[in-house]
Biopython code that builds the backbone (N, CA, C, O; Angstrom):
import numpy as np
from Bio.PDB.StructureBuilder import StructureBuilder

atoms = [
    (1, "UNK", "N", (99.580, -20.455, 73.001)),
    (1, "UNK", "CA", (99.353, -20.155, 74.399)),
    (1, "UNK", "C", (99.280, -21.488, 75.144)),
    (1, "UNK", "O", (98.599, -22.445, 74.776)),
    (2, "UNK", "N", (99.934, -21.453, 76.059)),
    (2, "UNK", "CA", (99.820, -22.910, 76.729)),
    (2, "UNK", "C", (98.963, -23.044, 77.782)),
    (2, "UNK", "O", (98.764, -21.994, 78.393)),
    (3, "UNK", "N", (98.304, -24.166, 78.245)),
    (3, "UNK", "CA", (97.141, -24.562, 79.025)),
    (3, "UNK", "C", (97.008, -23.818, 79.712)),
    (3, "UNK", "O", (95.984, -23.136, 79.744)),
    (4, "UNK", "N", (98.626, -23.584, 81.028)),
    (4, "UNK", "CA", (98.478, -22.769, 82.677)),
    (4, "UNK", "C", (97.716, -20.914, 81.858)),
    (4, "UNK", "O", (96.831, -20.132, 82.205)),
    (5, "UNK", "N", (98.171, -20.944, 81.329)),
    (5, "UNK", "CA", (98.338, -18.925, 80.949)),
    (5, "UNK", "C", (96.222, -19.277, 80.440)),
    (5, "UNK", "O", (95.291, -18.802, 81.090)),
    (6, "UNK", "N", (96.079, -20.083, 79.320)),
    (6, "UNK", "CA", (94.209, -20.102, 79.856)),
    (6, "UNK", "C", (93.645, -20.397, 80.903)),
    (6, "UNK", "O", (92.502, -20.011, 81.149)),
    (7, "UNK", "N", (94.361, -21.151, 81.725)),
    (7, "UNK", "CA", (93.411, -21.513, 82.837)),
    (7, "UNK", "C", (93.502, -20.086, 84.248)),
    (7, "UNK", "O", (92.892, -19.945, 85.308)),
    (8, "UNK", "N", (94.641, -19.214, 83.500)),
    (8, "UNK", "CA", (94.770, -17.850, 84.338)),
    (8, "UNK", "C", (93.913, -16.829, 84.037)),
    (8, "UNK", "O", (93.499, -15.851, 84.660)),
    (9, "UNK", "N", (93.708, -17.359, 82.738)),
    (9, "UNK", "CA", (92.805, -15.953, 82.130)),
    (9, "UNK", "C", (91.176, -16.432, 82.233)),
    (9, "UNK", "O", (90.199, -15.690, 82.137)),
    (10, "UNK", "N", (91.183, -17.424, 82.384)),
    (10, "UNK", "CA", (90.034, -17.709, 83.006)),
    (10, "UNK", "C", (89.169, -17.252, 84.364)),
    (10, "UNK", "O", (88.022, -16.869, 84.595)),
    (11, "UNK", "N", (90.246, -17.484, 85.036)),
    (11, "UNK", "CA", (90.098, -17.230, 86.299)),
    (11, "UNK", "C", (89.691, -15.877, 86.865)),
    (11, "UNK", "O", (88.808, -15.515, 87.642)),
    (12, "UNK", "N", (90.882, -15.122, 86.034)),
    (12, "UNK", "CA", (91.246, -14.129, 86.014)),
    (12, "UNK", "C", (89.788, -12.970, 85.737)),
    (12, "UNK", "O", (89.654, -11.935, 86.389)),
    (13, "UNK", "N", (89.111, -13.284, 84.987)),
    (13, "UNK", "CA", (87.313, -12.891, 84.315)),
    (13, "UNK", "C", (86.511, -12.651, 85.610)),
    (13, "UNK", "O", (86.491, -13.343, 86.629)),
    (14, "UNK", "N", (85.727, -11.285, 85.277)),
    (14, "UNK", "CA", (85.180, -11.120, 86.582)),
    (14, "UNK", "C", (83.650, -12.269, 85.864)),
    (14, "UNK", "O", (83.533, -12.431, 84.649)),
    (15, "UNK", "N", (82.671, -12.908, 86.870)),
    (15, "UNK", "CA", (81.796, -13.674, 86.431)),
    (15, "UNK", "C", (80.706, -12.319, 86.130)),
    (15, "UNK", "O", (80.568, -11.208, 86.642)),
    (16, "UNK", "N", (79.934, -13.182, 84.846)),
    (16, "UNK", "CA", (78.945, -11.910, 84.549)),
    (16, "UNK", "C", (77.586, -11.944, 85.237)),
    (16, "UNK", "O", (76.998, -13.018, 85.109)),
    (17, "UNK", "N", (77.112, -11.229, 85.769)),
    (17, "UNK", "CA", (75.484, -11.032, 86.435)),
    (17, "UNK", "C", (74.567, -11.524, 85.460)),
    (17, "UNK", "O", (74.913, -11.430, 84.282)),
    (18, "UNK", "N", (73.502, -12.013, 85.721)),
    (18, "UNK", "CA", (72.722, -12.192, 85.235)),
    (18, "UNK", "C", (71.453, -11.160, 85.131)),
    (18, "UNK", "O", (70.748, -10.843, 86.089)),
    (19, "UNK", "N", (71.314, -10.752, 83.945)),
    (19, "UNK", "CA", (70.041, -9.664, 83.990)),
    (19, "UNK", "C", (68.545, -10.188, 84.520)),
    (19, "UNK", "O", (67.693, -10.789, 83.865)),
    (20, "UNK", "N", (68.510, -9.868, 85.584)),
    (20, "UNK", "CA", (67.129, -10.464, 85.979)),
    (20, "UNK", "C", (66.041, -9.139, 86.908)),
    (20, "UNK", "O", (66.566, -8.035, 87.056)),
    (21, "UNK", "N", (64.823, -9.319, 87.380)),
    (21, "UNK", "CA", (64.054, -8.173, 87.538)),
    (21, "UNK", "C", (64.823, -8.194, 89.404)),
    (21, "UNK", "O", (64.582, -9.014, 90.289)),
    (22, "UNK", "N", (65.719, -7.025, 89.454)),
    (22, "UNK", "CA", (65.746, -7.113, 90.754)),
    (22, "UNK", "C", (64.907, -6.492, 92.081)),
    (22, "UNK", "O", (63.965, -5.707, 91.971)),
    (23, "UNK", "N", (65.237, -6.809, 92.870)),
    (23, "UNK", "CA", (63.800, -6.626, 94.303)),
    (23, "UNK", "C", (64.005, -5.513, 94.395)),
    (23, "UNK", "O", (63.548, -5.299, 95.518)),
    (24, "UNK", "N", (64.523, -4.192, 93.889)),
    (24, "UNK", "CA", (64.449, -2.847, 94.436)),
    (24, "UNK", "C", (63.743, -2.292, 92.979)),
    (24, "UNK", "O", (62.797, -1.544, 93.226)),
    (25, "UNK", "N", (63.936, -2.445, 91.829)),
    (25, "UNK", "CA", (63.211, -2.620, 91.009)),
    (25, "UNK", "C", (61.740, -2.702, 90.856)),
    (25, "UNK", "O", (61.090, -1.885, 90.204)),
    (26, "UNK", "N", (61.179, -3.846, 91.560)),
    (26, "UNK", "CA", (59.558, -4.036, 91.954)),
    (26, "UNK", "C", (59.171, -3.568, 93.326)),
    (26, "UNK", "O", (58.007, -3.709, 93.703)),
    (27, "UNK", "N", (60.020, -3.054, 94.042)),
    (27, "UNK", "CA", (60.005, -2.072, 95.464)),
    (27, "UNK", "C", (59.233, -0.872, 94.658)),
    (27, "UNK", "O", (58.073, -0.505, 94.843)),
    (28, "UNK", "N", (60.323, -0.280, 93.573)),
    (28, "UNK", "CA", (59.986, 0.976, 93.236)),
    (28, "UNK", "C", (58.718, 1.129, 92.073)),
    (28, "UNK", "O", (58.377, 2.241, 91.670)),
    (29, "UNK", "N", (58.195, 0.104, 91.686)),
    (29, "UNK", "CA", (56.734, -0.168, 91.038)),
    (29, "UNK", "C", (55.843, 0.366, 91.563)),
    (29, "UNK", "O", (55.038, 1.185, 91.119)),
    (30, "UNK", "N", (56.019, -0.358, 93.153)),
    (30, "UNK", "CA", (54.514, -0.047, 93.968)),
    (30, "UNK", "C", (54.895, 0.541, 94.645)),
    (30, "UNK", "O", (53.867, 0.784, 95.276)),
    (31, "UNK", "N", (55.948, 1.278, 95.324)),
    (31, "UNK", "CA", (56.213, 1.633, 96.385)),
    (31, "UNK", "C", (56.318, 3.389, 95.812)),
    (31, "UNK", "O", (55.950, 4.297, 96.557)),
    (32, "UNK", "N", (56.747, 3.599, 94.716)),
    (32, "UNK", "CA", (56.896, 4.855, 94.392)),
    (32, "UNK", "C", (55.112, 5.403, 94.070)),
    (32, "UNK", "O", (54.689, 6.528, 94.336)),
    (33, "UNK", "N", (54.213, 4.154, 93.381)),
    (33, "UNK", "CA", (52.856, 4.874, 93.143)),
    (33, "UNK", "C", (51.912, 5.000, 94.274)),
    (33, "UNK", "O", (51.014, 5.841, 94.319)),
    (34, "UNK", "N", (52.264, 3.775, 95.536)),
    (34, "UNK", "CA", (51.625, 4.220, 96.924)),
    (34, "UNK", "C", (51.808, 5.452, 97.655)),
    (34, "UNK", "O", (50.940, 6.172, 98.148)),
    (35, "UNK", "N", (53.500, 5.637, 97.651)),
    (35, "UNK", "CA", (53.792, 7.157, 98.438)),
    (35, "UNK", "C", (53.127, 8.367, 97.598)),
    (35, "UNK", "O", (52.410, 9.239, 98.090)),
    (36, "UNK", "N", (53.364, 8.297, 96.734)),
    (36, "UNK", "CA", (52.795, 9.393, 95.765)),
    (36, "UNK", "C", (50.880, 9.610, 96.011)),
    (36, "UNK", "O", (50.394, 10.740, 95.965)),
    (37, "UNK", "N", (50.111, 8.513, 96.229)),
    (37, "UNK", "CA", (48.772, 8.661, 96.420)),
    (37, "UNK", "C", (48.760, 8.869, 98.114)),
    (37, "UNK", "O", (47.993, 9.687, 98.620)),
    (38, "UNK", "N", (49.683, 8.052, 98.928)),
    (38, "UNK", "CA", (50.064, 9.151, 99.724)),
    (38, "UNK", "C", (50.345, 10.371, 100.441)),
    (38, "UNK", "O", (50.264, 10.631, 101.642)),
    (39, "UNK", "N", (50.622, 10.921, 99.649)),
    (39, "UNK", "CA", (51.299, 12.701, 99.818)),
    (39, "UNK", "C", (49.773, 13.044, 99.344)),
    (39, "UNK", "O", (49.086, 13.596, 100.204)),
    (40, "UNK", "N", (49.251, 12.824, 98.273)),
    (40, "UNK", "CA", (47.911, 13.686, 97.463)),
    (40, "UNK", "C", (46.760, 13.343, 98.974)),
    (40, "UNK", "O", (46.097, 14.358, 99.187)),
    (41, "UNK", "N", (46.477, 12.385, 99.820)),
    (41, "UNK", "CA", (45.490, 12.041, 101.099)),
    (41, "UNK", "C", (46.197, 13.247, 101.880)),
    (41, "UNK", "O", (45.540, 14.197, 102.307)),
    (42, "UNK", "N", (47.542, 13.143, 102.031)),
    (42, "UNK", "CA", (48.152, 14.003, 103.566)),
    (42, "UNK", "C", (47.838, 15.577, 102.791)),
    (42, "UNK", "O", (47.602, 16.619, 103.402)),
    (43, "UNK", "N", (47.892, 15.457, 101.694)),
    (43, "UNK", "CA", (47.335, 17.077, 101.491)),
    (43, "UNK", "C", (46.378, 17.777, 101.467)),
    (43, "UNK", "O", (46.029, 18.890, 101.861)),
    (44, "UNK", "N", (45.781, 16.470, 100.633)),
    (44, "UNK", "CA", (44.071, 17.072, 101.062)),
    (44, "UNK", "C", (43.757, 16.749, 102.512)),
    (44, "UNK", "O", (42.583, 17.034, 102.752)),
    (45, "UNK", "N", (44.280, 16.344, 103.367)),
    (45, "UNK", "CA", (44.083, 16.058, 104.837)),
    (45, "UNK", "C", (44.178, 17.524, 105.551)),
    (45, "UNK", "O", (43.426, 18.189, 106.263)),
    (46, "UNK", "N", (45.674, 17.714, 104.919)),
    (46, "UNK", "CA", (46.469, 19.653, 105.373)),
    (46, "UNK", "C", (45.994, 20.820, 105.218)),
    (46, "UNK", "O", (45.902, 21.794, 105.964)),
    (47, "UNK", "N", (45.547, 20.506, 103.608)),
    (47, "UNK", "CA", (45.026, 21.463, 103.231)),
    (47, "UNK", "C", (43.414, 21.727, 103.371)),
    (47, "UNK", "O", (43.041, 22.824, 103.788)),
    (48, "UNK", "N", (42.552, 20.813, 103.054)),
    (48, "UNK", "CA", (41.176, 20.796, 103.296)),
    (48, "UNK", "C", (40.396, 20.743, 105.103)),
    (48, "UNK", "O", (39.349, 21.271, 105.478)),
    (49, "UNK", "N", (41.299, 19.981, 105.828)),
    (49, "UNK", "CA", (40.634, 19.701, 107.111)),
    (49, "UNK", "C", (41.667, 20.460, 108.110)),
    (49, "UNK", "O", (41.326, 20.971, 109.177)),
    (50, "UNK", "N", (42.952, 20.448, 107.600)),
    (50, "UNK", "CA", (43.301, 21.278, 108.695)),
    (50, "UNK", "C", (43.198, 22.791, 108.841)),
    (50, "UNK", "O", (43.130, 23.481, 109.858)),
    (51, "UNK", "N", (43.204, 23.080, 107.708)),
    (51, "UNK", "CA", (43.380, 24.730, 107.587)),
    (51, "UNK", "C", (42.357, 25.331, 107.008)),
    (51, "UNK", "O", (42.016, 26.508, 107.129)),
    (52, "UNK", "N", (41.764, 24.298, 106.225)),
    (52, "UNK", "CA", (40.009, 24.635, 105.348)),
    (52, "UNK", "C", (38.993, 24.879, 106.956)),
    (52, "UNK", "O", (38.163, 25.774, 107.117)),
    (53, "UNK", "N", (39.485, 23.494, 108.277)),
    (53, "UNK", "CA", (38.416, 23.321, 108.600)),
    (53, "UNK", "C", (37.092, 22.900, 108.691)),
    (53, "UNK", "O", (36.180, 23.032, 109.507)),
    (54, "UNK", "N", (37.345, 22.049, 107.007)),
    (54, "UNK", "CA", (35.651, 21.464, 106.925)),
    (54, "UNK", "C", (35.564, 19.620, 106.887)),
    (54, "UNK", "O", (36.669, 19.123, 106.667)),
    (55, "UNK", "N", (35.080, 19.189, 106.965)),
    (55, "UNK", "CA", (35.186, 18.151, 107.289)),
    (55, "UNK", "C", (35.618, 17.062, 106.204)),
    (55, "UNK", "O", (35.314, 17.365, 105.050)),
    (56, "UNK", "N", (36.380, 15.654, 106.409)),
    (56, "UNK", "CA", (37.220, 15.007, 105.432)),
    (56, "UNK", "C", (36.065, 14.396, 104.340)),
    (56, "UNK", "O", (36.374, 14.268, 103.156)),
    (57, "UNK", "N", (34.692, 14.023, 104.839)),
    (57, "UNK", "CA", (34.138, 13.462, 103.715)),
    (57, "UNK", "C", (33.682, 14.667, 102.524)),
    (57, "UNK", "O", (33.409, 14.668, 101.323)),
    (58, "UNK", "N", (33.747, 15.350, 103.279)),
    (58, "UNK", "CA", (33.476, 16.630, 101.884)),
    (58, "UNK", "C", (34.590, 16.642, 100.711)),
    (58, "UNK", "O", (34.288, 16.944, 99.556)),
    (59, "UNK", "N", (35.756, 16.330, 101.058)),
    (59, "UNK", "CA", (36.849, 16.492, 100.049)),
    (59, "UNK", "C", (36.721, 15.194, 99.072)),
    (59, "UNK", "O", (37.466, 15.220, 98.093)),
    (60, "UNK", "N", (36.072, 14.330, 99.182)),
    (60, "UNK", "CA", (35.852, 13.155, 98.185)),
    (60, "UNK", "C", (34.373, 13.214, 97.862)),
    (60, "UNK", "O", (33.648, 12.227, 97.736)),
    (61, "UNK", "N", (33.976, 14.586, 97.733)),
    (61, "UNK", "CA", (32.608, 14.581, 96.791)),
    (61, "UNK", "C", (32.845, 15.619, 95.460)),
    (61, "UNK", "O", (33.558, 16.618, 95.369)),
    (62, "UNK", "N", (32.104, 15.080, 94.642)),
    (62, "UNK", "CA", (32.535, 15.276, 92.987)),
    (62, "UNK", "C", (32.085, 16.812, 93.130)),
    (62, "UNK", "O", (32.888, 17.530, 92.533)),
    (63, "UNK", "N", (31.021, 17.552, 93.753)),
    (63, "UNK", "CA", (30.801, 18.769, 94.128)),
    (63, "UNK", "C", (31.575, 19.941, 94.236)),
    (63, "UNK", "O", (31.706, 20.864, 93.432)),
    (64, "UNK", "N", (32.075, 19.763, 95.371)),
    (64, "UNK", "CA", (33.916, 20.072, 95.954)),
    (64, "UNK", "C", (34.507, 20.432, 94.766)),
    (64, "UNK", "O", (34.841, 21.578, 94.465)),
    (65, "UNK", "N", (34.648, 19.331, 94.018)),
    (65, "UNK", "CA", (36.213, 19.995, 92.948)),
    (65, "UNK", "C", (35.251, 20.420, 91.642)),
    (65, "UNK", "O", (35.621, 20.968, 90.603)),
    (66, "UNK", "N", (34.455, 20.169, 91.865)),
    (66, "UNK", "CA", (33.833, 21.305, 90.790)),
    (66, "UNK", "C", (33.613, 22.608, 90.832)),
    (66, "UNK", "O", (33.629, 23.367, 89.863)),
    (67, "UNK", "N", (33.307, 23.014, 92.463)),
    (67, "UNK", "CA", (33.414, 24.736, 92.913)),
    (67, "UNK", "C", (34.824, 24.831, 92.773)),
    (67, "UNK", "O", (35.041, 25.978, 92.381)),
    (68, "UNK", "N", (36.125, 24.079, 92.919)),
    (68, "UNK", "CA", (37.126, 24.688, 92.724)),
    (68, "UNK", "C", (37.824, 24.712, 91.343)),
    (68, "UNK", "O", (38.923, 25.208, 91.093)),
    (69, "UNK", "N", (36.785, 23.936, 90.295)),
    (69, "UNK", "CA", (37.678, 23.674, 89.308)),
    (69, "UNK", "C", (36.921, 25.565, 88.620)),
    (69, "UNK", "O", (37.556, 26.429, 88.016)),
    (70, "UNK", "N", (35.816, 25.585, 88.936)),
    (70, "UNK", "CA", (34.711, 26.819, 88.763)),
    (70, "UNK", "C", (35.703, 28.045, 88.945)),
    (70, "UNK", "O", (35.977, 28.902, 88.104)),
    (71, "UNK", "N", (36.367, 27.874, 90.775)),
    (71, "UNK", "CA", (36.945, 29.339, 91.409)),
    (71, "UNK", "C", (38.363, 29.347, 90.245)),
    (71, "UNK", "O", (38.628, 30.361, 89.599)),
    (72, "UNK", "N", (39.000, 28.340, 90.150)),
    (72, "UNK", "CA", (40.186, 28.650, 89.191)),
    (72, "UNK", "C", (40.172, 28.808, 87.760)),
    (72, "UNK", "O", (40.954, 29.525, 87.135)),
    (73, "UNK", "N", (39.177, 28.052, 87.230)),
    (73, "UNK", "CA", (39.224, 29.019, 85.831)),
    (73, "UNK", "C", (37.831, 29.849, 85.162)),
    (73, "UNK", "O", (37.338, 30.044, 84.050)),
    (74, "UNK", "N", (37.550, 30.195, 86.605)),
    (74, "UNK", "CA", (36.375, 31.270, 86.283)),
    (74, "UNK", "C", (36.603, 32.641, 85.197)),
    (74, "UNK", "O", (37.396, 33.552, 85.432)),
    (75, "UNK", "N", (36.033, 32.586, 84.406)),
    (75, "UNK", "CA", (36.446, 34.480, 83.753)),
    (75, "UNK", "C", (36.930, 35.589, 84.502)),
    (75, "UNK", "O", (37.126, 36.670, 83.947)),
]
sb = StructureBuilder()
sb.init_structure("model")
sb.init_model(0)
sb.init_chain("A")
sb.init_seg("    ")
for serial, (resi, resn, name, xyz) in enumerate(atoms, 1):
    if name == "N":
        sb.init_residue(resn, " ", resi, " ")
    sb.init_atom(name, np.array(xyz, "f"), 0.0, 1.0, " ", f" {name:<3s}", serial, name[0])
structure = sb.get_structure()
């Protein structure tokens, strides 16, 4: 093979990426476990204060989810 025809096939090579941690990658680390604790506040927001009616500090007392853990797997 003569010099010109390697220095074509050289060229010719797409260059390879380098495997490295990319920025949408560590977007989706924190960004997928914030929205997610997210949605669980806007629900208990929806569900407890808007339509319950009772007030938001009640839904972060250990009380609370014990009458409901009680109402759902009562006998």
């Amino acid at each position: 093979m003569s010099r010109q025809n390697h220095d074509k096939q050289e060229e010719e090579r797409t260059p390879v990426k380098k495997r490295g941690v990319r920025k949408w990658t560590i977007i989706q680390w924190f960004l997928i476990p914030l929205l997610l604790v997210a949605a669980l506040a806007g629900g208990l927001v929806a569900g407890y204060v808007v339509l319950g009616k009772k007030e938001f500090s009640d839904v972060l007392q250990w009380s609370t989810w014990k009458h409901v853990y009680d109402l759902v797997f009562a006998p």
